[in-house]
TIVO-638583 format. One record per residue (C-alpha): residue number from 1; residue in one letter; z, x, y. Coordinates in nm, 2 decimals, padded with zeros to 4 digits. Layout:
N
> nr,rest,c3,c1,c2
> NUM,a,Z,X,Y
...
! end
This chain:
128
> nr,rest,c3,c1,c2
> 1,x,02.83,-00.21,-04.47
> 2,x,02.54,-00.24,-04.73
> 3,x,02.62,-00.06,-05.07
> 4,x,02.21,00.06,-05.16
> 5,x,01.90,00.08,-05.00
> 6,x,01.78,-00.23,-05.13
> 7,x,02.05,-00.42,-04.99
> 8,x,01.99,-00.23,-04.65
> 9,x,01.59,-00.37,-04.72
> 10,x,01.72,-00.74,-04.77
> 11,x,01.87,-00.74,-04.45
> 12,x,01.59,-00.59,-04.22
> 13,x,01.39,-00.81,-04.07
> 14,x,01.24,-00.67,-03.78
> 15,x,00.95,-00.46,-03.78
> 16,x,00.90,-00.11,-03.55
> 17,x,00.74,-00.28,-03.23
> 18,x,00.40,-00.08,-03.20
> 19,x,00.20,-00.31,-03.06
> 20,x,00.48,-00.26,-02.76
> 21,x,00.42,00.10,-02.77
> 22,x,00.02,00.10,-02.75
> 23,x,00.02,-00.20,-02.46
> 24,x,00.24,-00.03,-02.28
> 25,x,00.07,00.37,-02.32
> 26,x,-00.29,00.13,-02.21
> 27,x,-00.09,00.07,-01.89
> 28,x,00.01,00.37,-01.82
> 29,x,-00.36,00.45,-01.90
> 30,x,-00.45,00.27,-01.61
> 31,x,-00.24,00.33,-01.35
> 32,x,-00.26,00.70,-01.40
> 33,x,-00.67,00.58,-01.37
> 34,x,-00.67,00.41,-01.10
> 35,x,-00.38,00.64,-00.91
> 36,x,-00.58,00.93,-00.95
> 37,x,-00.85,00.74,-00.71
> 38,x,-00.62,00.70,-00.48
> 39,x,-00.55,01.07,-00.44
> 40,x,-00.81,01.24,-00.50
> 41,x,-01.04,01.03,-00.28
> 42,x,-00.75,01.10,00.03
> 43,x,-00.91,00.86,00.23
> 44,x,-00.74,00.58,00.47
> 45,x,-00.80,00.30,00.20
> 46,x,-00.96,-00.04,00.42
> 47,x,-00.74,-00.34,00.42
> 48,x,-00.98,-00.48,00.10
> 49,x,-00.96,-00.18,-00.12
> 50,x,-00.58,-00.14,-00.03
> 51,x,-00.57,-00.49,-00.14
> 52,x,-00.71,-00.44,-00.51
> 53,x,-00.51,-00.11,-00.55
> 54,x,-00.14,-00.28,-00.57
> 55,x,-00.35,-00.62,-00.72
> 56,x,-00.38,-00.36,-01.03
> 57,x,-00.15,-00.09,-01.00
> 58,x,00.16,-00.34,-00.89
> 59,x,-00.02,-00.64,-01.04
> 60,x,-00.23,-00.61,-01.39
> 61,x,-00.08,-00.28,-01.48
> 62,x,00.31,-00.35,-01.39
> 63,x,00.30,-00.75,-01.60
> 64,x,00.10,-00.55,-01.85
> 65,x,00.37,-00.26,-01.93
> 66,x,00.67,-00.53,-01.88
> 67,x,01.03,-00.31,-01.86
> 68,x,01.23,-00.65,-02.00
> 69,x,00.98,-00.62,-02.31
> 70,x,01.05,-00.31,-02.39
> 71,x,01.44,-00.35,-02.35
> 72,x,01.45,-00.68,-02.57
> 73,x,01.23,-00.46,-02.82
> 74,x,01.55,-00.18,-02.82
> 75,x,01.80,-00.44,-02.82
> 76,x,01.64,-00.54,-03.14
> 77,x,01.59,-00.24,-03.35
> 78,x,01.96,-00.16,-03.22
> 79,x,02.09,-00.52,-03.33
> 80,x,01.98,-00.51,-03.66
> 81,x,01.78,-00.28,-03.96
> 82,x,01.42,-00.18,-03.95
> 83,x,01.15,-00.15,-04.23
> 84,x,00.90,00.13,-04.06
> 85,x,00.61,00.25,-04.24
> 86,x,00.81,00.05,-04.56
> 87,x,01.10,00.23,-04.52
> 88,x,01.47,00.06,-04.41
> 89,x,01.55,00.27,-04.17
> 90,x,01.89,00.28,-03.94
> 91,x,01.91,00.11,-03.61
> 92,x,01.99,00.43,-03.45
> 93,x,01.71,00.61,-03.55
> 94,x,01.46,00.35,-03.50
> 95,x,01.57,00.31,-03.17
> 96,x,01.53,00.67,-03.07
> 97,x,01.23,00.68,-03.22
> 98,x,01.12,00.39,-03.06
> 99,x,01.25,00.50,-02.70
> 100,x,01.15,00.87,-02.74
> 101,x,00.78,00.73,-02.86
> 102,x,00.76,00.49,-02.56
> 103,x,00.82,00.70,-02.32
> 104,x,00.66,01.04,-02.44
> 105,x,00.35,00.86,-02.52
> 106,x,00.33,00.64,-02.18
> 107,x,00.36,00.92,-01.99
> 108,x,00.09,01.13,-02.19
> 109,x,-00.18,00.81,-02.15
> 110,x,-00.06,00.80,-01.79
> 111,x,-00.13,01.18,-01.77
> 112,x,-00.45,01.10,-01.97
> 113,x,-00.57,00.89,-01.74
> 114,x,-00.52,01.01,-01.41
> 115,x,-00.71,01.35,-01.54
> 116,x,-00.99,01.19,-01.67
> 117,x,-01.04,00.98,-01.34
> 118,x,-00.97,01.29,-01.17
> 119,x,-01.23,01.47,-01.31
> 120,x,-01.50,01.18,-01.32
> 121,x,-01.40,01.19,-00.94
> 122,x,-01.40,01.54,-00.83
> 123,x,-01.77,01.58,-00.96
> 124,x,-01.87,01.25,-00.79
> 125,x,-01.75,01.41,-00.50
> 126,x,-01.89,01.75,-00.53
> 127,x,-02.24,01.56,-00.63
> 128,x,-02.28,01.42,-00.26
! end
């Protein structure tokens, strides 16, 4: 299909979606944040604070870390090459990368989070 590298580069025109990556890993972030709350606290939440749970978790957090993004991204590293880090690189591999990155990183922010709220909630707890 292309005879050198730099015909390979001509033809790129999309860039490695990062930005996708990172809004979608401060997501995660929060739901594993705010999720942690909810279970740690394991308390009958009220009808109010059952309210602003799904507001964010089903709300802010779910528009925020949209699934159709993220498959229109991997349609387009698929569809056509990719210059990462200045490199043309194959559709395949960006898309793996891209996919593997996604997810491997969302669910490490997720995991982030929900320890670090766990932990700021545990002692809060203990304290009283």
């Amino acid at each position: 299909m292309y005879n050198s590298p730099g015909e390979l580069l001509l033809y790129a025109n999309h860039h490695f979606p990062i930005v996708t990556v990172l809004v979608n890993s401060l997501g995660c972030f929060g739901l594993g944040f705010i999720y942690a709350r909810y279970l740690v606290l394991k308390q009958p939440l009220d009808r109010q604070a059952q309210g602003w749970f799904l507001f964010f978790s089903s709300g802010v957090f779910a528009g925020l870390t949209t699934f159709s993004g993220f498959s229109k991204d991997l349609f387009s590293l698929l569809s056509e090459p990719t210059i990462t880090a200045g490199f043309a690189v194959s559709t395949q591999i960006a898309a793996l990368t891209y996919l593997l990155l996604s997810i491997l990183f969302g669910l490490f922010m997720l995991m982030l989070g929900f320890l670090l709220a766990r932990n700021r909630y545990n002692s809060g707890i203990k304290a009283k």
